[in-house]
C-alpha positions in Angstrom: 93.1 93.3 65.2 93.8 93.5 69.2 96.8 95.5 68.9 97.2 95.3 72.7 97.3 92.0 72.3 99.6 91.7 69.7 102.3 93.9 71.2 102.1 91.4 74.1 102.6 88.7 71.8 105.6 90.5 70.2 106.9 91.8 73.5 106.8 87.9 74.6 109.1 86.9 71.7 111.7 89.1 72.3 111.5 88.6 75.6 111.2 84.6 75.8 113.6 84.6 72.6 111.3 82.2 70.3 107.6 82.2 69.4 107.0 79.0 71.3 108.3 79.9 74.7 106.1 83.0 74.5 103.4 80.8 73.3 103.9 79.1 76.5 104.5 82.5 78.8 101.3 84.2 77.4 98.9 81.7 77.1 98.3 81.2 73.4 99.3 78.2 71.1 102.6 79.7 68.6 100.6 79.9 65.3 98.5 82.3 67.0 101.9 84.3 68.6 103.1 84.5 64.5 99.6 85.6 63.4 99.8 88.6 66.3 103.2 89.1 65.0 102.4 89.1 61.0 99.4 91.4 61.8 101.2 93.6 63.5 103.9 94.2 61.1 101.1 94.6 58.7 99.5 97.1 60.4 103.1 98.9 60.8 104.4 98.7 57.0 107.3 97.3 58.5 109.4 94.2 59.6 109.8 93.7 63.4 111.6 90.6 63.3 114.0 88.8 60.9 113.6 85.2 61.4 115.4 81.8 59.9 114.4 78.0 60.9 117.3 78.5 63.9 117.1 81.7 65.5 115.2 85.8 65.4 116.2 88.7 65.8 114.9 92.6 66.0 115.3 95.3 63.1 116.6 98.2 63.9 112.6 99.4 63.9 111.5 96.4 65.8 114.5 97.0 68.6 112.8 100.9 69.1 109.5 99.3 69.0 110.0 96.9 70.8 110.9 99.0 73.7 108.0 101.6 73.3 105.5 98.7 73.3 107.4 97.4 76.6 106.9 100.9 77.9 102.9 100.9 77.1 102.3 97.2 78.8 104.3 98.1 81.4 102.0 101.2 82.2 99.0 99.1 81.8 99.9 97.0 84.1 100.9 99.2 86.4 97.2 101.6 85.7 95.0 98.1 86.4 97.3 96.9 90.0 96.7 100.5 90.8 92.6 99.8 89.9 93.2 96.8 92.1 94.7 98.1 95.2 92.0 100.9 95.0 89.2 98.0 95.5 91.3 96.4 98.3 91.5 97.1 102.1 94.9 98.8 103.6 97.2 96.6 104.3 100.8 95.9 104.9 103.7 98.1 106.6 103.7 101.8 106.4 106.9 103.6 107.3 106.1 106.9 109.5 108.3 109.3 111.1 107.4 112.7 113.3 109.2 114.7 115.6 109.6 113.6 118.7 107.3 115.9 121.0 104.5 115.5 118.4 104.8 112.4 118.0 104.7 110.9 121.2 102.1 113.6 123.1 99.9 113.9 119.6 100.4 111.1 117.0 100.3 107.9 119.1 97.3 108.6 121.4 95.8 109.3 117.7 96.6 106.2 116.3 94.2 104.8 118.0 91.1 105.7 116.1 93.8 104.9 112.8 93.8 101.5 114.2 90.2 100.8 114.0 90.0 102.5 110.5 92.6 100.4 109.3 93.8 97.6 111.5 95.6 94.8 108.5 98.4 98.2 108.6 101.6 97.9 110.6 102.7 100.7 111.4 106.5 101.7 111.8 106.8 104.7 113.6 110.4 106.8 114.0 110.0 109.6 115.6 113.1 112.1 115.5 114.1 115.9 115.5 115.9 115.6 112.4 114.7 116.0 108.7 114.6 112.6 107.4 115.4 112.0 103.9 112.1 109.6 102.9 113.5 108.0 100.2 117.7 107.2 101.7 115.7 106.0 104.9 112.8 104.3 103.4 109.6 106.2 104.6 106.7 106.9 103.2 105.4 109.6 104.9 107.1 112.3 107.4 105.4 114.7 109.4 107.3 118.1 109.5 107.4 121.3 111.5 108.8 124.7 110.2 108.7 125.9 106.7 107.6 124.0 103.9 110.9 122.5 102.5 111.7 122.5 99.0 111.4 119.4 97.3 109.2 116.8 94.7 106.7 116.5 97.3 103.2 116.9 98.2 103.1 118.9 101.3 99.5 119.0 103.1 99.0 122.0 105.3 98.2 120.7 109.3 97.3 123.0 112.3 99.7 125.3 113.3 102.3 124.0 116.0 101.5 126.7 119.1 104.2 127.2 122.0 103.5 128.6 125.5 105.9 130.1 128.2 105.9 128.7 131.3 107.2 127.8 134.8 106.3 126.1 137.7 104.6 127.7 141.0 108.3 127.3 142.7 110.1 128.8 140.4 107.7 131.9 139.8 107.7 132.3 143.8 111.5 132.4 143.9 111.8 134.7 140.9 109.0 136.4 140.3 106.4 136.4 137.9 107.0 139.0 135.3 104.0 140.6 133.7 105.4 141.4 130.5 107.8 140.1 128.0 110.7 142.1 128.3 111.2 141.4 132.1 112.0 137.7 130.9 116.1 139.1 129.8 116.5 138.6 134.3 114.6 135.5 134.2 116.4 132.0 133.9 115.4 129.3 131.3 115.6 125.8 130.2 116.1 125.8 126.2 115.5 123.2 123.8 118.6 122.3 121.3 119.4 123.2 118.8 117.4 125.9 119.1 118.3 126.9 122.1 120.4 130.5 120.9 117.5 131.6 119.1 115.4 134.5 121.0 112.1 134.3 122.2 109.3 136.2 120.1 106.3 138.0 121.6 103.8 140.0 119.5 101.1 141.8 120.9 98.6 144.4 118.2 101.9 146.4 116.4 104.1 145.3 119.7 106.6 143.1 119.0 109.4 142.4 121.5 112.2 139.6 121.8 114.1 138.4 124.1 116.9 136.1 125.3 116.1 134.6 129.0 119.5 133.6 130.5 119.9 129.8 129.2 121.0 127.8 132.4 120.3 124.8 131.2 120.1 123.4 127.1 118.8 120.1 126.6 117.8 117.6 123.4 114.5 116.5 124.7 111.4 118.2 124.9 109.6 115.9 127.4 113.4 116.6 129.6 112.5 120.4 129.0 109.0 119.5 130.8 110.4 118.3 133.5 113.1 121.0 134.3 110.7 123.2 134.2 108.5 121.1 136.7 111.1 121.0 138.8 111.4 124.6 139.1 114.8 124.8 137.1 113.3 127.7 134.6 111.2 129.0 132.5 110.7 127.1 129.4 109.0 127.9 125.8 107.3 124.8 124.0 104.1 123.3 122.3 101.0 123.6 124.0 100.3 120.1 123.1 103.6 118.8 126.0 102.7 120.6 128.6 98.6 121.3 128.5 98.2 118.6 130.9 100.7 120.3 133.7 98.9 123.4 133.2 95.5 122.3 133.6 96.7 120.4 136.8 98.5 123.7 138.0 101.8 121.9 137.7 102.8 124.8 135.2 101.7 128.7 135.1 101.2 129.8 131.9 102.7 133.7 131.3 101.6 136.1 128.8 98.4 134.6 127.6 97.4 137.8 125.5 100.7 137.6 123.5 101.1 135.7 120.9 104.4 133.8 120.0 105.3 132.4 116.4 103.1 129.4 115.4 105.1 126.9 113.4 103.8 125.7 110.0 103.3 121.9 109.8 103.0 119.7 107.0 101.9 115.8 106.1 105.0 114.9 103.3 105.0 112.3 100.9 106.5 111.9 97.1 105.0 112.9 94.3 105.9 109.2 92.6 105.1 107.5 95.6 102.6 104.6 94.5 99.6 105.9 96.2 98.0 102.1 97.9 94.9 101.9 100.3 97.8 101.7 103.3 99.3 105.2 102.3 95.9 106.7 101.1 93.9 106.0 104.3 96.6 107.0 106.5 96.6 110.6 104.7 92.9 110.7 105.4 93.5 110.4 109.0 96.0 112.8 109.6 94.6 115.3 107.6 91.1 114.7 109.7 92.8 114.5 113.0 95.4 117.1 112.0 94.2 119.3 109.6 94.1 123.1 109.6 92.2 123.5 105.9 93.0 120.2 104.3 94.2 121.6 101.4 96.9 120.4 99.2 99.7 122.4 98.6 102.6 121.0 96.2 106.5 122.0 96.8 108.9 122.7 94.4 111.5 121.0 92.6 114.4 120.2 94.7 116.1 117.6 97.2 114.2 117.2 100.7 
């Protein structure tokens, strides 16, 4: 007896509502849809179907099996499409979405070894500051700075997100260049919102100092926080990767190189249950490589994200 087979046949009949239209849905003539049907209740000890010359219906045993044998094919068919898209190439649209800053100075002069990894994937990019619910906004990835959040998703560790203080020559010869972190509380700054209340934190060995430079100016973009600070409007605090250029062309002086500020976590998200194709697989491979501070997998817990 193929008792895959003959739950498909039985699954057909409910389904189709007569042995001859599943005859006709699965491929088999409908002597052979009854014989998967009789062997099948014979191999159960039970009924599925009461039938007459005009119409069927289910037993209360064959309306609870029917639904567990619609449960089973339905996994199977999902376990070989998943066999499937493992032998094919990625392709079709994936949904991405970053934080600004990274995203344009980091991701998208990336994407171009992505591209040559993977180039049948369209890629939708939306970069933003603000956490983006995957699921409400249809994404299937995010990248995310700051602690990992709680939620049913995988969350793979990338490098640390590093800021620097600095200012440009101008402003350092009008103001001064202070030597230490606690001369900063005279200094002037250009602050990025919304976090532009919270202090500034320096450690150095068992120092730690923090400070509040006075905020003249409080903007929502880091590449407009670049530019102040180009223009000799303040000191600013942001990732190394936005400004690295302007201070290896001198545009930008980099102050207190021995002290370390707080390196912000970052993390590759995606759901648990999201169907894991060639499209989403080999873009996690690439981030991870480009990306990557270990590689390793670490899962979140429980709750909404």
């Amino acid at each position: 007896m193929d008792l895959l087979r003959s739950m498909q046949a039985f699954v057909a009949t409910v389904q189709a509502g007569s042995m001859s239209a599943a005859a006709a849905a699965i491929g088999l003539s409908p002597a052979m849809v009854g014989q998967h049907i009789a062997a099948l209740e014979e191999h159960l000890g039970t009924r599925l179907l009461n039938r007459t010359t005009r119409r069927q219906s289910l037993t209360d045993f064959g309306s609870d099996y029917f639904e567990q044998c619609r449960d089973i094919l339905d996994r199977i068919a999902l376990a070989e499409e998943a066999a499937e898209l493992q032998r094919t190439a990625a392709q079709g649209r994936l949904r991405i979405t970053a934080p600004t800053t990274f995203g344009t100075e980091a991701l998208m002069p990336a994407l171009a070894g992505y591209r040559a990894l993977a180039p049948e994937v369209e890629l939708d990019i939306g970069l933003t500051d603000r956490n983006v619910d995957l699921v409400d906004e249809g994404f299937d990835i995010a990248f995310r700075i700051g602690a990992m959040p709680d939620g049913s998703m995988i969350a793979r560790s990338l490098m640390p997100y590093r800021m620097v203080v600095c200012a440009a020559p101008d402003y350092l010869s009008r103001k001064g260049t202070p030597s230490h972190p606690g001369e900063l509380d005279g200094h002037e700054a250009v602050a990025f919102t919304p976090s532009a209340r919270s202090a500034w934190r320096f450690t150095q060995g068992e120092e730690d100092v923090q400070v509040s430079p006075i905020r003249m100016i409080n903007v929502n973009s880091g590449q407009a926080v670049r530019a102040a600070a180009r223009a000799g409007l303040g000191i600013i605090m942001q990732p190394e990767i936005l400004v690295k250029r302007d201070l290896e062309a001198g545009c930008l002086i980099r102050l207190f190189p021995d002290w370390r500020l707080d390196e912000r976590p970052m993390w590759l998200l995606y759901y648990r249950d999201r169907r894991m194709t060639p499209r989403l697989r080999s873009f996690i491979s690439f981030a991870v490589a480009a990306f990557g501070s270990s590689g390793s997998e670490d899962e979140g817990t429980p709750a909404s994200a």
